[in-house]
KEBA-382396 format. One record per residue: residue in one letter; x, z, y of N, C-alpha, C, O in turn. Coordinates in steps of 0.2 Angstrom, whole numbers, padded with zeros to 4 digits, always signed. Each point is the difference from the previous one (the first is absolute). Layout:
AXZYXZYXZYXZY ...
END
This chain:
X-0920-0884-0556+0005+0000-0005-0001+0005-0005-0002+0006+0002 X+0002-0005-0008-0002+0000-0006+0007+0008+0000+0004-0001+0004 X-0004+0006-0007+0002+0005+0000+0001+0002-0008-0005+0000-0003 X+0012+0002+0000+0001+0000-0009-0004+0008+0001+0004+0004+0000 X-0009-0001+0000-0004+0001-0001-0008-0002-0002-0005+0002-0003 X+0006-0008+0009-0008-0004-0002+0001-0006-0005-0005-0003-0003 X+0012+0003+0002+0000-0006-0007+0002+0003-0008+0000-0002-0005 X+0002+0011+0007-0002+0003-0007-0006+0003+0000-0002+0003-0005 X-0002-0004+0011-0009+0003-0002-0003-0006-0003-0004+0000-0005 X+0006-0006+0009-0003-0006-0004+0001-0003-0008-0004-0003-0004 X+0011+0007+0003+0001-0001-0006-0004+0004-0005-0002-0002-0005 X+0002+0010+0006-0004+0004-0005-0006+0001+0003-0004+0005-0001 X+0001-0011+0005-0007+0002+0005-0001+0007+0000-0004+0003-0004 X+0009+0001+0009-0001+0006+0003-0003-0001+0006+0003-0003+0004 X-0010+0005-0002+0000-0001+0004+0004+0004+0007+0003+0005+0000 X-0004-0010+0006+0007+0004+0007-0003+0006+0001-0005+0003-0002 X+0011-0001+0005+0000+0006+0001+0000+0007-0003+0000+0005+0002 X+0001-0007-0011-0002+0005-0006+0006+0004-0003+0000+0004-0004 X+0006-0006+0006+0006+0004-0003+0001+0004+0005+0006+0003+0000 X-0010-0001+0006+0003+0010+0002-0007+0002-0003+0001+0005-0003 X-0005-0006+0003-0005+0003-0005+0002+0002-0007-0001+0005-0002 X+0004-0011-0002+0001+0000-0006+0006+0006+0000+0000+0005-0004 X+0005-0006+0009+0004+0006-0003-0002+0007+0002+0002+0004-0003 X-0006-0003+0007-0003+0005+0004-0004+0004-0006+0000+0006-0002 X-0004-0012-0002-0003+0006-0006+0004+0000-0004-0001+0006-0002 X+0007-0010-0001+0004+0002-0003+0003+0007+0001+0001+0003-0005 X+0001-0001+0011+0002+0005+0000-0004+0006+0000+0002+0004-0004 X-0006-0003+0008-0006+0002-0001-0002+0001-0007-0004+0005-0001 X+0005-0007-0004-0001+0000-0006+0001+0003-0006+0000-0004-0004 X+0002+0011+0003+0007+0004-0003+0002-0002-0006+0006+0000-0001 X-0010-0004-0005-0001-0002-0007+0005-0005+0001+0005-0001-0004 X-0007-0004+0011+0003-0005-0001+0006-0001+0002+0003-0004-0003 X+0000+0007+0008+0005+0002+0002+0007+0003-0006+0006-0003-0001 X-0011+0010-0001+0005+0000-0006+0002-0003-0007+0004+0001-0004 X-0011-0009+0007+0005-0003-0007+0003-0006+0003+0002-0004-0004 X-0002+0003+0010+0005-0004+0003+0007+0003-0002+0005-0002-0002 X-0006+0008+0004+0009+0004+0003+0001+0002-0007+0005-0002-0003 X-0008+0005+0001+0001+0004-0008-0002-0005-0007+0002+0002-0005 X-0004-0008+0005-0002-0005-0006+0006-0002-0001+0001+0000-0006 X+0003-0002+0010+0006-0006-0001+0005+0005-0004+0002-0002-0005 X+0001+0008+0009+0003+0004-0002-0001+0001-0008+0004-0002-0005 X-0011+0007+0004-0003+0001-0007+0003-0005-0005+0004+0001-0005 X-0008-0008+0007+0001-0005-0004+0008-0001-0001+0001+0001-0006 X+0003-0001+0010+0007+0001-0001+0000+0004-0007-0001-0001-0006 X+0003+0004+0008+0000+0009-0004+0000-0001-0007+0003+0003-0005 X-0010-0008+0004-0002+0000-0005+0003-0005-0004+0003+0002-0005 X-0002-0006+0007+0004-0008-0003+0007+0006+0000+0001+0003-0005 X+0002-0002+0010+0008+0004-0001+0002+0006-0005+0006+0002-0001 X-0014+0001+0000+0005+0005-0001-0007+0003-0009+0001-0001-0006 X-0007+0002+0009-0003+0002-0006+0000-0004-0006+0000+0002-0006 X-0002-0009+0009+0001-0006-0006+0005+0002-0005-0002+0000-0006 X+0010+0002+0009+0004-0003-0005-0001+0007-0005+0002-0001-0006 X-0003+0005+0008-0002+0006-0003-0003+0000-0005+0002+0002-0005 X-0008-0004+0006-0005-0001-0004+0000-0005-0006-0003+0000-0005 X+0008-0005+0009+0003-0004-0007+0005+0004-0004+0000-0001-0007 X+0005+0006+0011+0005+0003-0006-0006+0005-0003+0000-0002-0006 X-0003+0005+0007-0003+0004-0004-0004-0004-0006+0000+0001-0005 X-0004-0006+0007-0001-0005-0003+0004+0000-0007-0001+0003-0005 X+0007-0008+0008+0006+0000-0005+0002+0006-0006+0002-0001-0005 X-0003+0007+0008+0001+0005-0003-0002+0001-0006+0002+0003-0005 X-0008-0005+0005-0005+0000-0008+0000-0003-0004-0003+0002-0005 X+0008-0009+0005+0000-0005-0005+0009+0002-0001+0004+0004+0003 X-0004-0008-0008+0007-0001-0004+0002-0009+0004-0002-0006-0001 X+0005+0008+0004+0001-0008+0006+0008+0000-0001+0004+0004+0003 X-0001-0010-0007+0006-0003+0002+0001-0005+0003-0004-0005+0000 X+0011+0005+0004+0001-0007+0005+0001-0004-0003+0001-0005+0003 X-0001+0006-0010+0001-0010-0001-0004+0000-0007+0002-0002-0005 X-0008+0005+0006-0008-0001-0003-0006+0000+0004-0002+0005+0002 X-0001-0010-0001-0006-0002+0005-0008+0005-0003-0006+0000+0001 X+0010+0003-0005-0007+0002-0003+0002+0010+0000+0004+0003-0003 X-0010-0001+0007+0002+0008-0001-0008+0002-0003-0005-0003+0001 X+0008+0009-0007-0003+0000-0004+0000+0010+0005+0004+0003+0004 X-0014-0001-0008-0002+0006+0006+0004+0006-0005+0000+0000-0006 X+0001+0003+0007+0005+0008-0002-0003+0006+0003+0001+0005-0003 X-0004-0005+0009-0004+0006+0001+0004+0003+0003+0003-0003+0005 X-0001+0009-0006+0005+0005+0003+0006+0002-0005+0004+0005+0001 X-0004-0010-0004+0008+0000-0005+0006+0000+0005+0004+0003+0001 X-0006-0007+0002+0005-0001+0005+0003+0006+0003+0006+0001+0002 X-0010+0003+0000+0001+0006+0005+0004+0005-0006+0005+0003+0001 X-0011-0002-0008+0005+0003-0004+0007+0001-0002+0003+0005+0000 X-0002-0012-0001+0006-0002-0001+0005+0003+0004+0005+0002-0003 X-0005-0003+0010+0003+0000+0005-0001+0008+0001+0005+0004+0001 X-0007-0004-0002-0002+0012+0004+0005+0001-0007+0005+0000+0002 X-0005+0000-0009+0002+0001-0004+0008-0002-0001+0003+0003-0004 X+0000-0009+0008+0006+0000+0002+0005+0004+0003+0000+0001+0006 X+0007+0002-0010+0005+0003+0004+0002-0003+0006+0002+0002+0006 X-0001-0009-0008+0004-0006+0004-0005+0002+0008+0003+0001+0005 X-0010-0002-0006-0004+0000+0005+0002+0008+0005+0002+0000+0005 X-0004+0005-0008+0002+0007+0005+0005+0001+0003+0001+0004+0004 X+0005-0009-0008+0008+0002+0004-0003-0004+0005+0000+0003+0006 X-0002-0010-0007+0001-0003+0007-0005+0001+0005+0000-0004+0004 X-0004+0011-0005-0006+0003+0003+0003+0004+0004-0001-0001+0007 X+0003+0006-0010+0006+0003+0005+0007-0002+0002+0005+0004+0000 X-0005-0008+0001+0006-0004+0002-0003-0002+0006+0004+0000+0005 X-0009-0003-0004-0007-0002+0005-0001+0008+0005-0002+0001+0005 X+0003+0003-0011-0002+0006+0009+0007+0003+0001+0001+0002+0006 X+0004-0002-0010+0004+0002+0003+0004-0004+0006+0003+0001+0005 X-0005-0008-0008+0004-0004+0009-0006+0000+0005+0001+0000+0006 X-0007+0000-0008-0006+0003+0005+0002+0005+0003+0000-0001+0006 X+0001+0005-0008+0000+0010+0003+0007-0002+0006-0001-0001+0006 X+0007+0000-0011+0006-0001+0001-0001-0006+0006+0002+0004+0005 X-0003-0007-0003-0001-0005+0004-0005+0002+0007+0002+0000+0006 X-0006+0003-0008-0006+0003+0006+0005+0004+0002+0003-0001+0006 X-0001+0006-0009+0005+0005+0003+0005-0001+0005+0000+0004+0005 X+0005-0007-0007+0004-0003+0002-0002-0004+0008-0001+0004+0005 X-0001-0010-0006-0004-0003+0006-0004+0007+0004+0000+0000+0006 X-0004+0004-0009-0002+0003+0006+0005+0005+0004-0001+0001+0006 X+0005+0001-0009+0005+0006+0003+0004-0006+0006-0001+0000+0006 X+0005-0003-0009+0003-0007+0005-0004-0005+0004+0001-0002+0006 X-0006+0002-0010-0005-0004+0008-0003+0006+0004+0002+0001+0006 X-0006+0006-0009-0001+0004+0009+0006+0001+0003+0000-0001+0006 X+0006+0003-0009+0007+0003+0002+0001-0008+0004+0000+0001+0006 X+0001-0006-0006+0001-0005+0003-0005-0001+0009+0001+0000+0006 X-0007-0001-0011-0005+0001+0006-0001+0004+0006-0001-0002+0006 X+0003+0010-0008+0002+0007+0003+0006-0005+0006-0002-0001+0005 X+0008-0002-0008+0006-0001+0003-0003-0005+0006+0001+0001+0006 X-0005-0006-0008+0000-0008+0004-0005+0006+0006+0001-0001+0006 X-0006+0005-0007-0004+0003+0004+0003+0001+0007-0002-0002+0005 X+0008+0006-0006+0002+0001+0006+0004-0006+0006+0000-0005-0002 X+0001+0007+0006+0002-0005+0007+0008+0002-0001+0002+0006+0001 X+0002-0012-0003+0006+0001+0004+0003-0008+0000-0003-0005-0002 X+0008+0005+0003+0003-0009+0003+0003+0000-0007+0003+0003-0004 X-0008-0011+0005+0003-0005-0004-0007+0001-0007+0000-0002-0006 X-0008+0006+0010-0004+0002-0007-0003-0007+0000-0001-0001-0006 X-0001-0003+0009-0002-0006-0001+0005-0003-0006-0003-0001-0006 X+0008-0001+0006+0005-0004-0004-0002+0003-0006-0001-0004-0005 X+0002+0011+0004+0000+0004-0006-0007-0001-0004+0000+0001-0006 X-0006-0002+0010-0006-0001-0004+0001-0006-0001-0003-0002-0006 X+0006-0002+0007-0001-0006+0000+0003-0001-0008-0003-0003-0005 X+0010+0006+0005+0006-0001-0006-0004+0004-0008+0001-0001-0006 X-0005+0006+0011+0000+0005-0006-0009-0005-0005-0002+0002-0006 X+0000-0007+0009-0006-0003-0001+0002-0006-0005-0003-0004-0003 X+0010+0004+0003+0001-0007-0002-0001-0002-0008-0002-0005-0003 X+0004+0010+0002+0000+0002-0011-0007-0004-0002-0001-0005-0004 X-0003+0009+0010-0008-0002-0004-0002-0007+0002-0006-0002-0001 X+0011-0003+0003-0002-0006+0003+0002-0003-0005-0003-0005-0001 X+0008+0006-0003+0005-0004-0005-0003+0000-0006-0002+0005-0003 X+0002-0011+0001-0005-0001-0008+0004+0005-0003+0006+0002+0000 X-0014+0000-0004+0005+0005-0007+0005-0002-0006+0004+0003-0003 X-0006-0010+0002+0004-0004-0004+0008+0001+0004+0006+0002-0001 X-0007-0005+0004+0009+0003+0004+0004+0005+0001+0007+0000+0001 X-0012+0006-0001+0001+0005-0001+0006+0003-0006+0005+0003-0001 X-0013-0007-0002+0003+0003-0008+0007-0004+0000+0006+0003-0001 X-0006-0010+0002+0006-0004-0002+0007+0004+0002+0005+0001-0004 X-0007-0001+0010+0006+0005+0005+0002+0006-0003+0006+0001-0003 X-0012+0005+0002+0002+0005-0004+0005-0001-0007+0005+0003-0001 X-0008-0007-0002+0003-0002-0009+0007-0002+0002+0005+0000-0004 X-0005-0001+0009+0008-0005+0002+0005+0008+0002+0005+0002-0003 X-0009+0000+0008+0003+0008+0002+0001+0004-0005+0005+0004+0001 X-0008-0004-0005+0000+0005-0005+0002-0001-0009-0002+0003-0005 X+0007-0008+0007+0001-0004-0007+0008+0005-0003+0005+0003+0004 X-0005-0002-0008+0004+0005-0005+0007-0002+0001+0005+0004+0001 X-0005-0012-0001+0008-0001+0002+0003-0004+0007+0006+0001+0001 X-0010-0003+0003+0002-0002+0005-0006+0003+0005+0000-0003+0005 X-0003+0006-0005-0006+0002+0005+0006+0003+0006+0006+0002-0002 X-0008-0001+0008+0003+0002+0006-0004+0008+0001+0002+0003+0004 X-0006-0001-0008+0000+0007-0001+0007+0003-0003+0004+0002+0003 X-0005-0002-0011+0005+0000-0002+0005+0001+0005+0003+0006+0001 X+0000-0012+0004+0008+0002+0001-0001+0005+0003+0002+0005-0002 X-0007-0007+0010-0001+0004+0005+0000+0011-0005+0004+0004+0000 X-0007-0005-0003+0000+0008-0005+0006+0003-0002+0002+0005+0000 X+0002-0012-0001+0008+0001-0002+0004+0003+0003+0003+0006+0000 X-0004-0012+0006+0005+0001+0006+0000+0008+0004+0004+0003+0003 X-0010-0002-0004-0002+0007+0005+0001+0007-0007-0002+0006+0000 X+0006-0009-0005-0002+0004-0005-0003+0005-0004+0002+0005-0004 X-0008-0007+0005-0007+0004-0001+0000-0001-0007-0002+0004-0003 X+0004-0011-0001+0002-0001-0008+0005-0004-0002+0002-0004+0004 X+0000+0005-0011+0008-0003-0001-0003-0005-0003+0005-0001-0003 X-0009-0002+0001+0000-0005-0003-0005-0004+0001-0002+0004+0005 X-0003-0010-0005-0005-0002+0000-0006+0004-0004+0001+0005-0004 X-0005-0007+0007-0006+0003-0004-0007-0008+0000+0000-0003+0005 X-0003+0002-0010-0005-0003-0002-0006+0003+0001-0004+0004-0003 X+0003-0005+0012-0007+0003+0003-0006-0002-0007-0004+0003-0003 X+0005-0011+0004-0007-0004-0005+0001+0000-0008-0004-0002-0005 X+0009+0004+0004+0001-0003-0008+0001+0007-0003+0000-0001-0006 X+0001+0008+0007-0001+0005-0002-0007+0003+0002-0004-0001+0005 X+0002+0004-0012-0006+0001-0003-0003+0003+0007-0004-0003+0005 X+0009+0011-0005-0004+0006+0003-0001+0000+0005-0004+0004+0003 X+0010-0010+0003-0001-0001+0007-0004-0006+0001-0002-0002+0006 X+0002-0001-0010-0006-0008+0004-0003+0001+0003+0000-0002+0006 X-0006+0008-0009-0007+0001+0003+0001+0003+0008-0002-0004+0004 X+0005+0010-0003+0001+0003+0006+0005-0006+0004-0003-0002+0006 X+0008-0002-0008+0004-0006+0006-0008-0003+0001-0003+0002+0005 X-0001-0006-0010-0004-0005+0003-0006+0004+0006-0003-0003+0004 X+0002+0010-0007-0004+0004+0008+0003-0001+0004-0002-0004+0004 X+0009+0007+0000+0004-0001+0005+0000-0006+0004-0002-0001+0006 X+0004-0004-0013+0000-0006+0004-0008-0005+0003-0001-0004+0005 X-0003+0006-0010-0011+0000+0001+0000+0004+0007-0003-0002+0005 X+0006+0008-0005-0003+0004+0006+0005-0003+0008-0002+0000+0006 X+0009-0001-0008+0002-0004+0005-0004-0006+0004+0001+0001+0006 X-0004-0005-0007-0007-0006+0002-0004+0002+0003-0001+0000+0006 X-0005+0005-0011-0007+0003+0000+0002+0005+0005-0003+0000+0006 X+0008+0006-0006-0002+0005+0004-0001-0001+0006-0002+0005+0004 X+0003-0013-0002-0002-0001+0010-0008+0000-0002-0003+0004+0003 X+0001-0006-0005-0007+0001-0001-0003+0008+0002-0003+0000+0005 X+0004+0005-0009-0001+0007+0005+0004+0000+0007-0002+0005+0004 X+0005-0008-0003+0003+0001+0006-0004+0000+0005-0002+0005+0004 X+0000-0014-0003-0004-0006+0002-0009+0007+0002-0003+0001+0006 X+0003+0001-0010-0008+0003-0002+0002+0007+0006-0001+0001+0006 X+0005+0002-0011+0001+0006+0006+0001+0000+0005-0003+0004+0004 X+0008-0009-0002+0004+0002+0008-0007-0004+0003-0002+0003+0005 X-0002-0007-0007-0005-0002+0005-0006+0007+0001-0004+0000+0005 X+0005+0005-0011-0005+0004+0004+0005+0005+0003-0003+0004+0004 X+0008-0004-0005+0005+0004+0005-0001-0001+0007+0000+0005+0004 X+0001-0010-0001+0000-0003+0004-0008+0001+0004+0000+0000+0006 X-0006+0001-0008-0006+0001+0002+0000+0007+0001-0003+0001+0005 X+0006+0004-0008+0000+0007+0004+0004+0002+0007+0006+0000+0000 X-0011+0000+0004+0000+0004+0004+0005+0003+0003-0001+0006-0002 X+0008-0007+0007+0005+0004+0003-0002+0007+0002+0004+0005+0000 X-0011-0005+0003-0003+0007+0001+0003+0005-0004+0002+0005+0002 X-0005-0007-0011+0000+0004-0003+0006+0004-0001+0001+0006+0000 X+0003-0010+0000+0009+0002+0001+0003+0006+0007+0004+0004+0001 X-0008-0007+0002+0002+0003+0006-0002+0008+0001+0004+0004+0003 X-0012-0004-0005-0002+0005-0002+0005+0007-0005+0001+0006+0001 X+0002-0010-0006+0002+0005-0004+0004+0002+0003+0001+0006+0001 X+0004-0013+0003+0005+0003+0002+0000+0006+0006+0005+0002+0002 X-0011+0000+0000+0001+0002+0005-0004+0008-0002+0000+0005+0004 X-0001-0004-0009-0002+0005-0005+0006+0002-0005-0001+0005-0004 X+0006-0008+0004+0006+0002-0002+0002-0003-0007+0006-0001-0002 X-0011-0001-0002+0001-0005-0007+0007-0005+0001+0002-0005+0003 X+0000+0009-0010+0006-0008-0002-0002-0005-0003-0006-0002-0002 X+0012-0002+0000+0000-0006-0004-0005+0001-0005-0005-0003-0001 X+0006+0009-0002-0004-0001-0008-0006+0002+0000-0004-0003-0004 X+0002+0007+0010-0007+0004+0002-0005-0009+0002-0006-0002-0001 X+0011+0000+0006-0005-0006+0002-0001-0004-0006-0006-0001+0000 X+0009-0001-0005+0000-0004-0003-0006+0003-0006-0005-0004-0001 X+0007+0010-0001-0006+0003-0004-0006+0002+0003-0005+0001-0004 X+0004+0000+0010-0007+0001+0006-0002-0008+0002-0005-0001+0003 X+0009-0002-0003-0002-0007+0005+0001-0007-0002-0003-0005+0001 X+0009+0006-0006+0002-0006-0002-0002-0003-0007-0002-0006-0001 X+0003+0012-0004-0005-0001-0006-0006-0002+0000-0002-0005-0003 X-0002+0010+0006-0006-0001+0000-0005-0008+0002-0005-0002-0002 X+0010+0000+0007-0003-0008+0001+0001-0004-0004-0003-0005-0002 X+0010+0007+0000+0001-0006-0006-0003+0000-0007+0000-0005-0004 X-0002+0011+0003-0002+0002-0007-0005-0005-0003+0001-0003-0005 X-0007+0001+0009-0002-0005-0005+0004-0009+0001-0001-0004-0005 X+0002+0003+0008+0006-0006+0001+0004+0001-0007+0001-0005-0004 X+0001+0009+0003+0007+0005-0005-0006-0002-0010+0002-0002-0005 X-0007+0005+0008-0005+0000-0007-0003-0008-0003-0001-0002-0005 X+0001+0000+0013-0004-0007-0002+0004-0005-0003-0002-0003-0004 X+0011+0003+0007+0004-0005-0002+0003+0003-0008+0003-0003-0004 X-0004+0009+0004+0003+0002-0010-0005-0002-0003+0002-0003-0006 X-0008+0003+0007-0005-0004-0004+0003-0008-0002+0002-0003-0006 X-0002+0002+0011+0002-0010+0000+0007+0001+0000+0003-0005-0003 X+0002+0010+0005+0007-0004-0006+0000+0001-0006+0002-0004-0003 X-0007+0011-0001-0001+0000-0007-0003-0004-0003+0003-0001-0006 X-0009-0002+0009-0001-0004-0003+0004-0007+0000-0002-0004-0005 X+0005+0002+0008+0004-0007+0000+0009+0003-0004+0003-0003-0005 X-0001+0007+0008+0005+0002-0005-0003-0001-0010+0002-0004-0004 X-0005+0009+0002-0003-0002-0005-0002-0003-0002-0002+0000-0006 X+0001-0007+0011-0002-0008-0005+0006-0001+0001+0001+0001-0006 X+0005-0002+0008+0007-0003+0004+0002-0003-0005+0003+0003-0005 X-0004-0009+0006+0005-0006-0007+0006-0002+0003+0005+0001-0003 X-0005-0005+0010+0005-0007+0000+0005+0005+0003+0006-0003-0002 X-0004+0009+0007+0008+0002-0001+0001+0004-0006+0006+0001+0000 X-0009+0002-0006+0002+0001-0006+0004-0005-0004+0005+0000-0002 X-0010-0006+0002+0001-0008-0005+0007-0002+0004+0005-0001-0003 X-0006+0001+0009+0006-0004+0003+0007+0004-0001+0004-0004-0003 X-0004+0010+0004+0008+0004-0003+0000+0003-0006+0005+0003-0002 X-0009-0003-0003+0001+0002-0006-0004-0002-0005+0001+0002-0005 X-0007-0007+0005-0004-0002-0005-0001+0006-0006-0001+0000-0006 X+0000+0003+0010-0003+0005-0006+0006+0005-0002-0001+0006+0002 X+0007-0007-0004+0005+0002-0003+0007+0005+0006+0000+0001+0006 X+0002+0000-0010+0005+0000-0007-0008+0003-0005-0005+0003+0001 X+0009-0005-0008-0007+0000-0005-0008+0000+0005-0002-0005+0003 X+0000+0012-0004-0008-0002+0003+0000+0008+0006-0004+0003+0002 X+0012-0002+0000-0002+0004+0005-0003-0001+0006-0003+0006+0002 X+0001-0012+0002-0001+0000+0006-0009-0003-0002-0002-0002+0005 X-0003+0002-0013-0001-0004-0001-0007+0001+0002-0005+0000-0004 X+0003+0002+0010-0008+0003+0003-0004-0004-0002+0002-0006-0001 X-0009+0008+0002-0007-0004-0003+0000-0005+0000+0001-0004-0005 X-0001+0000+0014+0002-0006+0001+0004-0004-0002-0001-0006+0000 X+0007+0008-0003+0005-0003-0003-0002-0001-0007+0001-0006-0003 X-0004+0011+0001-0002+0001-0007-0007-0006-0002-0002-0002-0006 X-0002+0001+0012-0004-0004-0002+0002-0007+0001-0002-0005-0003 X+0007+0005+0008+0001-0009+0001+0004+0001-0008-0002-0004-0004 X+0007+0008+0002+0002-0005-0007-0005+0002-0007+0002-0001-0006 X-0008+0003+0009-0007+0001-0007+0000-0007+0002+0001-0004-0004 X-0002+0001+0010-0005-0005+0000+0007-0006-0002-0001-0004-0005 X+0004+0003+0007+0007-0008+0002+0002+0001-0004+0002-0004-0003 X+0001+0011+0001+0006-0002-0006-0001+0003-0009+0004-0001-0004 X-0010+0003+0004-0005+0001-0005-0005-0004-0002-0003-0001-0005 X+0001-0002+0012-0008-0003+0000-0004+0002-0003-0003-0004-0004 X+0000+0011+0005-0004+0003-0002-0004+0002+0005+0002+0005+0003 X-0007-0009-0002-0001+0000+0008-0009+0007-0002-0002+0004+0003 X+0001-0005-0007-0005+0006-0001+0003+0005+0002-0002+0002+0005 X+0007+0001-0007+0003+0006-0001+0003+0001+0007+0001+0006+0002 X+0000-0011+0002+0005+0002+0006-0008+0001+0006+0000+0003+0005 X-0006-0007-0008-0004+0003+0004-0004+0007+0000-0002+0003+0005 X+0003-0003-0010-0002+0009-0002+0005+0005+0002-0002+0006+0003 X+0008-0009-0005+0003+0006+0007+0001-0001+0007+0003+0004+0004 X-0005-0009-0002-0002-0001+0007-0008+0003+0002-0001+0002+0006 X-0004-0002-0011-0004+0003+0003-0001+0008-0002-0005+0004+0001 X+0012-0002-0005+0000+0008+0002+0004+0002+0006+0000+0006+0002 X+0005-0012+0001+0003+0001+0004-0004+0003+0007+0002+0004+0005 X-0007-0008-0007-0006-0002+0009-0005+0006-0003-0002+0003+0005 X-0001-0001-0011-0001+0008+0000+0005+0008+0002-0002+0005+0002 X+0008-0007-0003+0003+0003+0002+0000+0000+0006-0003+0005+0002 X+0005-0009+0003-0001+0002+0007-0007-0001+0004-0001+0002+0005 X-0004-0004-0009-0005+0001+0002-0002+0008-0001-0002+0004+0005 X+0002-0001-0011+0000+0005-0001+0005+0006+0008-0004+0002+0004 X+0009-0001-0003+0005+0000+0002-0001-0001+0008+0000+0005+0004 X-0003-0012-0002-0004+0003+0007-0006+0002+0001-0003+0001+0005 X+0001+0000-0010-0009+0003+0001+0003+0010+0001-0002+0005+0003 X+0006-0007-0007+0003+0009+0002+0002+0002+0003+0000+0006+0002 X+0004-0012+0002+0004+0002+0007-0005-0001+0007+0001+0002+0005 X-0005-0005-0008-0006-0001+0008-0004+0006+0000-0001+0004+0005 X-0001-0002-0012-0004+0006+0001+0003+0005+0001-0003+0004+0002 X+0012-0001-0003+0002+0005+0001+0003+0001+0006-0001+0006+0002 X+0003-0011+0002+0004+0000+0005-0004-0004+0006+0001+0003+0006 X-0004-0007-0007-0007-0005+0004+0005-0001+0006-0001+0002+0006 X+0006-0007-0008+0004-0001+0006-0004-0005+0004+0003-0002+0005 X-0010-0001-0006-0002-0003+0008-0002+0004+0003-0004-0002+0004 X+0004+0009-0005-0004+0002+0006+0006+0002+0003+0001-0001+0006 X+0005+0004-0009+0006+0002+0003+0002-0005+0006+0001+0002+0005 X-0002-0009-0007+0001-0007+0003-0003+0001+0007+0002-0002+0006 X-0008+0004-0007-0005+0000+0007+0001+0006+0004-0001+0000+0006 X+0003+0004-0008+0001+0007+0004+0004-0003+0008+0001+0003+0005 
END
């Protein structure tokens, strides 16, 4: 009886017995190996992520409108124009201020969280469980939810603020200039901060009871352990994930778009906000790729600084 391995040798005339050989040198084989395991990824990579890149930069240099099939080359007019825009540096720092404002936030509330789920008492299973939940829930829902909560005439903040007399009146979290930007970090860092949680408390949990026991038996309190024992493990956990909320806060389009579109006027109106309406509601799509490819110097710039200053993988590997 014929065996589906003698009917796929016969098919690629392998001769028998050649696929533990075959894979035997493949592994055996370091080159080949890493472009088995590493090719597929790479090539990913490349399609998902540098391609489109190199198209916006592309795009950056011509004078390219959406409802003109013809772009005409401009050089770096485009970058000029835009570096030389007021409109563009408000929304520059409106981009680090909910960056900074948003890392912060999330970091103090996810370690201070993480710190809490760390410990053993009844009922901590349920509580990880609840406090995980924000990060499961689309951001689109979020935002909807929040806009809804935080609406100037019927939001349920409002009353709640009433009732407990904290203010006599309503207030317009999203529709007043000076508070939009801070309500939308609050509500940004409500989601994202299980994110630091998620990171820390798993390296929380990899330290060692000893080490605790130790102190305690050397006489160290709470704050002594924490700054001898507890810091220190977590520290590059702590550095690795400010990298990557910074940088993803500072692109952060769709819970900005979804509770405020930009507004009231162009208070809430950060880069990415600022480029989606260069490109869709200007069609000025040269122009919107120029400040997207100062955006991706900025943070590229921005982590080349933070690796070499802080070198949070080696932190990671300690």
């Amino acid at each position: 009886m014929s065996t589906l391995q003698d009917t796929v040798n016969n098919w690629f005339r392998i001769p028998k017995k050649s696929w533990g050989g075959l894979l035997e040198t493949l592994f055996e084989d370091k080159k080949a190996l890493i472009g088995l395991t590493v090719g597929p990824a790479t090539l990913l990579m490349l399609f998902a992520s540098f391609l489109p890149i190199l198209w916006a930069l592309n795009l950056s240099l011509y004078d390219a409108g959406a409802l003109s099939p013809t772009w005409t080359w401009v050089g770096t007019q485009n970058y000029v124009e835009v570096i030389n825009s007021p409109a563009y540096w408000d929304a520059f720092w409106r981009s680090v201020s909910f960056g900074f404002g948003s890392v912060a936030v999330q970091l103090v509330v996810g370690v201070g969280t993480a710190l809490m789920l760390s410990r053993e008492f009844r009922g901590v299973v349920l509580a990880r469980a609840m406090i995980f939940l924000p990060y499961l829930i689309p951001t689109v829902v979020v935002g909807m939810v929040f806009r809804l909560m935080l609406n100037g005439n019927y939001g349920i903040i409002n009353v709640f603020l009433i009732d407990i007399g904290l203010i006599n009146q309503p207030i317009g979290w999203l529709t007043e200039g000076r508070i939009a930007l801070p309500t939308l970090i609050v509500a940004n860092s409500w989601k994202f901060a299980i994110f630091i949680t998620i990171m820390v408390l798993a390296r929380l949990q990899s330290i060692p009871n000893e080490f605790y026991e130790a102190a305690t038996m050397n006489g160290a309190g709470p704050l002594r352990k924490f700054r001898d024992i507890t810091f220190p493990q977590i520290k590059g956990v702590i550095l690795l994930t400010l990298l990557l909320r910074g940088i993803w806060m500072f692109n952060k389009f769709d819970i900005i778009y979804i509770m405020t579109t930009g507004g009231p006027g162009q208070a809430t109106t950060t880069l990415p906000i600022y480029i989606f309406e260069m490109a869709f509601l200007n069609f000025r799509l040269g122009q919107a790729g120029a400040i997207a490819g100062t955006l991706f110097g900025f943070l590229g710039i921005g982590a080349i600084v933070y690796f070499v200053g802080f070198n949070p993988a080696e932190e990671v590997g300690r």
